[in-house]
C-alpha positions in Angstrom: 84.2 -16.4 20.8 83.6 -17.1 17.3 85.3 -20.1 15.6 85.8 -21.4 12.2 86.1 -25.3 12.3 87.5 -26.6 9.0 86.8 -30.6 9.0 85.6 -33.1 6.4 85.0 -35.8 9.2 81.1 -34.8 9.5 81.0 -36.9 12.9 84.7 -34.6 14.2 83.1 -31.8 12.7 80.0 -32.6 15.1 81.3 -33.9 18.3 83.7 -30.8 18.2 80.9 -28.2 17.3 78.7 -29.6 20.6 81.7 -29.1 23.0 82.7 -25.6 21.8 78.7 -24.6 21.8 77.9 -26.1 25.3 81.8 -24.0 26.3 79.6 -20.5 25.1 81.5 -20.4 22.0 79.8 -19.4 18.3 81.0 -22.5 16.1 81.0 -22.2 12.0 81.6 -25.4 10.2 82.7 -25.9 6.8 83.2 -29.7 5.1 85.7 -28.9 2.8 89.2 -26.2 2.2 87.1 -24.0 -0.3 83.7 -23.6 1.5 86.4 -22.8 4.5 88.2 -20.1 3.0 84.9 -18.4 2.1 83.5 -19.0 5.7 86.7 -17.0 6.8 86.7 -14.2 5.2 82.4 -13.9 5.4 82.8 -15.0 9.5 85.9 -13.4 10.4 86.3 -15.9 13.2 89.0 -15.1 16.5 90.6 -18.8 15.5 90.4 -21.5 13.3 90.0 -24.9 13.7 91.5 -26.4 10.3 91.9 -30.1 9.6 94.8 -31.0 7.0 93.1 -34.0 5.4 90.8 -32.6 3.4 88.9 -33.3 -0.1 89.7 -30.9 -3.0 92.4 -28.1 -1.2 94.2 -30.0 1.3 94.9 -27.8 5.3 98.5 -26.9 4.3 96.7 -25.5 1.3 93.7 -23.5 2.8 96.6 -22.3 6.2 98.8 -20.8 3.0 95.7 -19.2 1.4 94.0 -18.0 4.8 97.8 -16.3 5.4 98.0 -14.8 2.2 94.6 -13.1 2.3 95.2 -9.4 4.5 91.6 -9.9 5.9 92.5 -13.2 7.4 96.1 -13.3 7.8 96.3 -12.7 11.4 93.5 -15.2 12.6 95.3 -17.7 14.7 95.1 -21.3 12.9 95.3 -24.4 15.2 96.0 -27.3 13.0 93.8 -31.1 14.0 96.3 -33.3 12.6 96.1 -37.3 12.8 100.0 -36.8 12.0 102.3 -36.5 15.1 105.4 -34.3 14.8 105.7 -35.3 11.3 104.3 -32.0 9.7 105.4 -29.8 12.9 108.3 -27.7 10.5 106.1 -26.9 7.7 102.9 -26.2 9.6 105.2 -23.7 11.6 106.4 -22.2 8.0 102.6 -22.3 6.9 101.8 -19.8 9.9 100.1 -22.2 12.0 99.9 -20.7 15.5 99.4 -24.6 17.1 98.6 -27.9 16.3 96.7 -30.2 18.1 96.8 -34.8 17.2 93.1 -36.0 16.9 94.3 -38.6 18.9 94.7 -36.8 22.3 90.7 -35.7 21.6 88.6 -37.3 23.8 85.4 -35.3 24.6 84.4 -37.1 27.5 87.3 -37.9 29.3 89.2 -34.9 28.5 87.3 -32.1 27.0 89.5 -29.0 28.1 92.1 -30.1 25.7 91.1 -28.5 22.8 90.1 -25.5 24.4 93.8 -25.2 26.3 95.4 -25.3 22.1 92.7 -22.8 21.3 94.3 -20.4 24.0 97.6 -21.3 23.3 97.0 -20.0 19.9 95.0 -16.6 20.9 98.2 -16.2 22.7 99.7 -16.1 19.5 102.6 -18.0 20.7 105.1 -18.6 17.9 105.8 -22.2 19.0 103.3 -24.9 17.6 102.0 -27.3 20.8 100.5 -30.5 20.4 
């Protein structure tokens, strides 16, 4: 599966790229909202991975722009949030699919967790999960 993962963290940005590679998957990072948006629309990944804490256009920005744009609109967006709930109304306004607190991410104890919100979302439920 091909997937966009949208994370300034370059460390986040690693550890998750090596556990969706070693899962079979084709991983694109991107550091920042821009360089995102134009991975996107270039990659035209199943899913995006998209952090909300992010230098120049923030998450909530780049999940508006990506559902704006008819070439990405329907890509499933799982938010990585170090928010709880907080955010859960207005990411579910923004047209994220789920959301997923970088606190419950722990690759080597618990691995499948990201990949379970990554399916989630290709389900295209309209409920966000954490």
């Amino acid at each position: 599966m091909k997937i966009l993962l949208i994370e300034d963290s370059r460390f986040m940005r690693l550890a998750i790229e090596r556990l969706l590679v070693k899962g079979g998957h084709e991983v694109t990072g991107a550091a920042d909202g821009l360089e995102g948006l134009r991975a996107a629309r270039t990659t035209l990944p199943q899913v995006i991975l998209l952090d909300m804490m992010l230098p120049g256009l923030d998450g909530t920005g780049v999940l508006k722009k990506l559902k704006l744009d008819p070439l990405t609109a329907d890509i499933p967006v799982v938010v990585l949030t170090g928010l709880s709930q907080i955010n859960e109304t207005k990411l579910k306004e923004a047209g994220a699919a789920a959301y997923l607190e970088k606190s419950l991410l722990n690759f080597e104890t618990n691995p499948e967790v990201l990949i379970r919100v990554i399916g989630k979302a290709l389900g295209r439920s309209s409920e966000v999960h954490s």
